[in-house]
C-alpha positions in Angstrom: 0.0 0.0 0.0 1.5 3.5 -0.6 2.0 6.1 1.9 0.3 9.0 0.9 2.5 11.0 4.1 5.7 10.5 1.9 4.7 9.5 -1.9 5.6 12.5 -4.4 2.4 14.1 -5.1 1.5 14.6 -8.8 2.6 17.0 -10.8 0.2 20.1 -10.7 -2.4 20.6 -13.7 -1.9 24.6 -13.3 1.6 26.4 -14.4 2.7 28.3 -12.2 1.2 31.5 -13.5 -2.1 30.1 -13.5 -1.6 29.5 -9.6 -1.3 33.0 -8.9 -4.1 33.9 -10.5 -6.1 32.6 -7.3 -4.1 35.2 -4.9 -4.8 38.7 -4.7 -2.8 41.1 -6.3 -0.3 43.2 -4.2 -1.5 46.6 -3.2 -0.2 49.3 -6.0 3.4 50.9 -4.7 2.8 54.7 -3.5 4.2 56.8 -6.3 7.7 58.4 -5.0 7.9 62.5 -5.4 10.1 65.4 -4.2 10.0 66.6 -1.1 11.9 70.1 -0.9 13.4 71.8 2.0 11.9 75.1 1.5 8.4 74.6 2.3 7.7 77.3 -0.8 10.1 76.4 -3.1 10.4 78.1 -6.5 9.6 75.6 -9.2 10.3 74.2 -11.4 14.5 74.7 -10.4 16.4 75.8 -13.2 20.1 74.8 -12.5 23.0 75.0 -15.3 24.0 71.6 -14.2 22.6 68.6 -13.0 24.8 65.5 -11.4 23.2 62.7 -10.5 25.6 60.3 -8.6 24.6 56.3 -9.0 27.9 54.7 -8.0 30.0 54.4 -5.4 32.7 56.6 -6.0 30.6 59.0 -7.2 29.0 59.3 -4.0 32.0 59.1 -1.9 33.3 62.1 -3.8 30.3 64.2 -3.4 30.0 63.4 0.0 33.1 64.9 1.0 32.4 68.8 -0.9 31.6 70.6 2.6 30.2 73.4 0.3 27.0 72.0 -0.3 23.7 72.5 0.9 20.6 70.1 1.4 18.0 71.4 -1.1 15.4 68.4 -1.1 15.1 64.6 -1.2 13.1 62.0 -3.2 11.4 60.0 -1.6 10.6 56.5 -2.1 7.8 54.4 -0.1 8.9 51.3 -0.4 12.8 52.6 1.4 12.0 52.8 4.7 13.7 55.2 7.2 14.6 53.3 9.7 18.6 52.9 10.2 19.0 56.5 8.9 20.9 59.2 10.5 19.5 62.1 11.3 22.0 64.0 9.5 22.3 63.0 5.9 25.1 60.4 5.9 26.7 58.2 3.3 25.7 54.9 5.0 21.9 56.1 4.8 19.4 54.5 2.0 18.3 57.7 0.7 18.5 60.2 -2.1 18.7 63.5 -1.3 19.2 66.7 -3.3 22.1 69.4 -2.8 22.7 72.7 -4.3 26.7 73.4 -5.0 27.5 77.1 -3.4 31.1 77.4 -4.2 30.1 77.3 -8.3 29.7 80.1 -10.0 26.4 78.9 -12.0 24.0 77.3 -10.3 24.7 73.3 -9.8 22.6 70.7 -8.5 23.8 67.1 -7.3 21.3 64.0 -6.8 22.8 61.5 -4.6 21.0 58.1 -5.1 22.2 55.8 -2.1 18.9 53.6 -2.4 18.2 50.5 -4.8 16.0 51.5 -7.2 14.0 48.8 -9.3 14.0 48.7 -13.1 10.5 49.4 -12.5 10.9 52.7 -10.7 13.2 53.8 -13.0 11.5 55.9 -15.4 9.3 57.1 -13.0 12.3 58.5 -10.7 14.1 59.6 -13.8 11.0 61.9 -14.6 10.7 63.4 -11.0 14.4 64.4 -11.5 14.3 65.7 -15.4 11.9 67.9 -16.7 9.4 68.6 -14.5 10.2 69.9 -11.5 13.8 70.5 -11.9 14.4 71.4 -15.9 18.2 71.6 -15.9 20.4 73.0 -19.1 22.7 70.1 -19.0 22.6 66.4 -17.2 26.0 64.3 -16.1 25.0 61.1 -14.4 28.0 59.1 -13.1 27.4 55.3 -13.2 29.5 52.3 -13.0 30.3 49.7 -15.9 28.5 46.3 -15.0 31.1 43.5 -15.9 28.1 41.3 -17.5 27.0 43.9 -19.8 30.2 44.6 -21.1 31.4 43.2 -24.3 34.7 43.1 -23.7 37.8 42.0 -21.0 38.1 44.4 -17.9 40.7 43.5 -15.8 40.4 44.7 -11.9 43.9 46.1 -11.6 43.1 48.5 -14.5 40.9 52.0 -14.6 38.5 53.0 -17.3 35.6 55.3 -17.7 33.5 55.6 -20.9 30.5 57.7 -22.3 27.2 57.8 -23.7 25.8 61.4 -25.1 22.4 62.6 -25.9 22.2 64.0 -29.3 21.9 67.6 -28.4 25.1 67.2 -26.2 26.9 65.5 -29.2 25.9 68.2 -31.6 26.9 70.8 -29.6 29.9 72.9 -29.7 30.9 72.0 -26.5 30.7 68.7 -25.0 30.9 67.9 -21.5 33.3 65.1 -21.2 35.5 65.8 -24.4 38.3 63.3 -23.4 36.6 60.7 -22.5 36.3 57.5 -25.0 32.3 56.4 -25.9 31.1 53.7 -24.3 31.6 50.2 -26.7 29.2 49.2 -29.2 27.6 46.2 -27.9 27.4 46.5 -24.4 24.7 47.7 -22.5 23.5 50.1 -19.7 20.6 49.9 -18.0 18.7 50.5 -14.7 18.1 54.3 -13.3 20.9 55.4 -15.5 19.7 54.2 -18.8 16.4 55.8 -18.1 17.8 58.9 -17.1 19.3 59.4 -19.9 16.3 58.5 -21.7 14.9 61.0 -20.5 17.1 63.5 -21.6 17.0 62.5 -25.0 13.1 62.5 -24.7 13.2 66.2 -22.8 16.3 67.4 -26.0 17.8 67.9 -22.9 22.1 67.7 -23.1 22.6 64.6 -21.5 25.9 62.7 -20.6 26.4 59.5 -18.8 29.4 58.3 -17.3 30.6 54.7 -16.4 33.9 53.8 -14.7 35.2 50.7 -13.9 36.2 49.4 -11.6 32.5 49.5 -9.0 34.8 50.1 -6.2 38.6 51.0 -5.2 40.3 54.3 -4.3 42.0 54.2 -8.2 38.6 54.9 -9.8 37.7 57.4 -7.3 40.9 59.0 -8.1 40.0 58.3 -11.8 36.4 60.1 -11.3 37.9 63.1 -9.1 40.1 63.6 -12.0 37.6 63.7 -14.6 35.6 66.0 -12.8 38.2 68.5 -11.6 39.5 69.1 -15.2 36.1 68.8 -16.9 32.7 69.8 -14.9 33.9 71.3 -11.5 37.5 72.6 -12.0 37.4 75.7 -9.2 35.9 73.0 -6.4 37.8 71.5 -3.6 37.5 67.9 -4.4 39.7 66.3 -1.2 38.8 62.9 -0.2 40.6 60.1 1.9 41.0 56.8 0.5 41.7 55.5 3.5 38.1 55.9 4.4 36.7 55.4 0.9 38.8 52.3 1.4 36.5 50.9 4.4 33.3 52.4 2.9 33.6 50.6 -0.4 34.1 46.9 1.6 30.7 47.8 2.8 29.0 48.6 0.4 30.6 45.5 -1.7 28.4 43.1 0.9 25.7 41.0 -1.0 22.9 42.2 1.3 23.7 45.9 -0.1 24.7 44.2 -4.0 20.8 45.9 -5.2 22.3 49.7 -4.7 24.4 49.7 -8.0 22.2 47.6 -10.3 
C-alpha cells in the first residue's frame, strides 16, 4: 500500500502562473515624489548643471564637498527610514538633493544611495528631469556592470566611458570631451539608462558616465580627475582613500549588492 505521508504528489495541472491567479494582487506601490526643504520652493529649479551620482565613487566624492547645501530629497515608499541618521550620511538609504554654493552657475547634485527597481526607473528619472527641476545640462555618473560589457576588464586597470544625448553630441561644446564612448555592444541599464532617456526625450544635453572598476580608491581617483579638469574645476574635491577604502568593503556586501544595479 502506498504512503500518501511521503509519496511524491503529482505533478500540478496549473503552471505556475495560472496558480497566482487565485491570490490577490499586491497593493499598488505609493508613487515616490520630491519633497523640498523650502516649504515654498520656487519651481520648477532651473540649474546649469545637474549630477546625479549612482555609483560608489561618485558618492564618496560628493560626499566629501563641505560646500554644499541640502535642497530636497526623493522619496521612495517602499525605502524605509529606519537605520537613517539624522543627519544626511553616506551609509543612509536615501537620495537627497544638494545645491553646490562654491560654483559660479547654479549646480545641483542627486545623490541616489537607495536600490531603485527597473520598475521605478523611469518614474524617478521623470521626478528628476523635466518637470520639476528642468536643468540646461545632465552628467550622471554610473558604473560599468562586468556582465554587460562586451569586452575584457581587468580589476587592476581603470577606465571610464560615455554615452551622449544627441543635443550634447551636436553641440559645440561637449561635457566630457576626453573621455572614450562607451563600446558598441554592451549595455546600460537601470536608473541610469532611463535617465538618460529621458534627456534625449526632454532634448535635454545629456551625458552618462561609467567607470570601472565599481569600487577601489584608483577609480575614485579616476572620477575626481575627470571631474576636476572637466565639470567642477574651481571645487575642492579632497577625499581620503583610506576611508573610501573601508566604505567601499561595505557597500561591496551581498545584502547591499541591489544599490548599484
Amino acid at each position: 500500500m502506498e504512503d500518501v505521508l511521503t509519496e511524491i504528489p503529482p505533478p500540478s495541472r496549473f503552471f505556475q502562473e495560472d496558480l497566482n491567479n487565485f491570490a490577490p494582487p499586491s497593493p499598488p506601490l505609493p508613487s515616490p515624489f520630491l519633497l523640498f526643504s523650502n516649504p515654498k520652493p520656487d519651481v520648477p529649479l532651473r540649474p546649469s548643471l545637474l549630477i546625479i551620482a549612482v555609483s560608489s565613487p561618485s558618492l564618496f566624492i560628493f560626499n566629501h564637498i563641505s560646500s554644499k547645501t541640502l535642497t530636497g530629497s526623493l522619496i521612495l515608499p517602499e525605502i524605509p527610514f529606519s537605520g537613517n541618521s539624522i543627519e544626511p550620511s553616506l551609509g543612509d538609504k536615501s537620495c537627497n538633493i544638494y545645491t553646490i554654493n562654491d560654483a559660479d552657475d547654479k549646480i545641483l547634485f542627486v545623490s541616489v544611495q537607495c536600490p531603485v527597481s527597473a520598475e521605478r526607473s523611469h518614474i524617478v528619472a521623470k521626478l528628476l528631469i523635466g518637470e520639476q527641476i528642468i536643468p540646461e545640462r545632465v552628467l550622471i555618473l554610473d558604473s560599468v556592470k562586468k556582465l554587460n560589457f562586451r569586452g575584457k576588464l581587468s580589476p587592476d586597470e581603470t577606465y571610464a566611458f560615455k554615452l551622449e544625448t544627441s543635443s550634447e553630441r551636436n553641440g559645440e561644446f561637449t561635457l566630457l570631451k576626453d573621455v572614450d564612448y562607451f563600446p558598441s555592444g554592451s549595455m546600460i541599464d537601470g536608473l541610469a539608462a532611463a535617465l538618460l532617456c529621458r534627456c534625449q526625450l526632454k532634448n535635454i544635453k545629456g551625458t552618462l558616465c561609467v567607470s570601472w572598476p565599481e569600487y577601489g580608491g584608483s577609480v575614485v581617483s579616476l572620477v575626481k580627475s575627470l571631474l576636476h579638469r572637466n565639470v567642477l574645476p574651481g571645487l575642492d574635491l579632497s577625499t581620503d582613500v583610506d576611508k573610501y577604502s573601508r566604505f567601499s568593503q561595505i557597500k561591496s556586501q551581498p545584502f547591499d549588492s541591489e544599490l548599484y544595479t
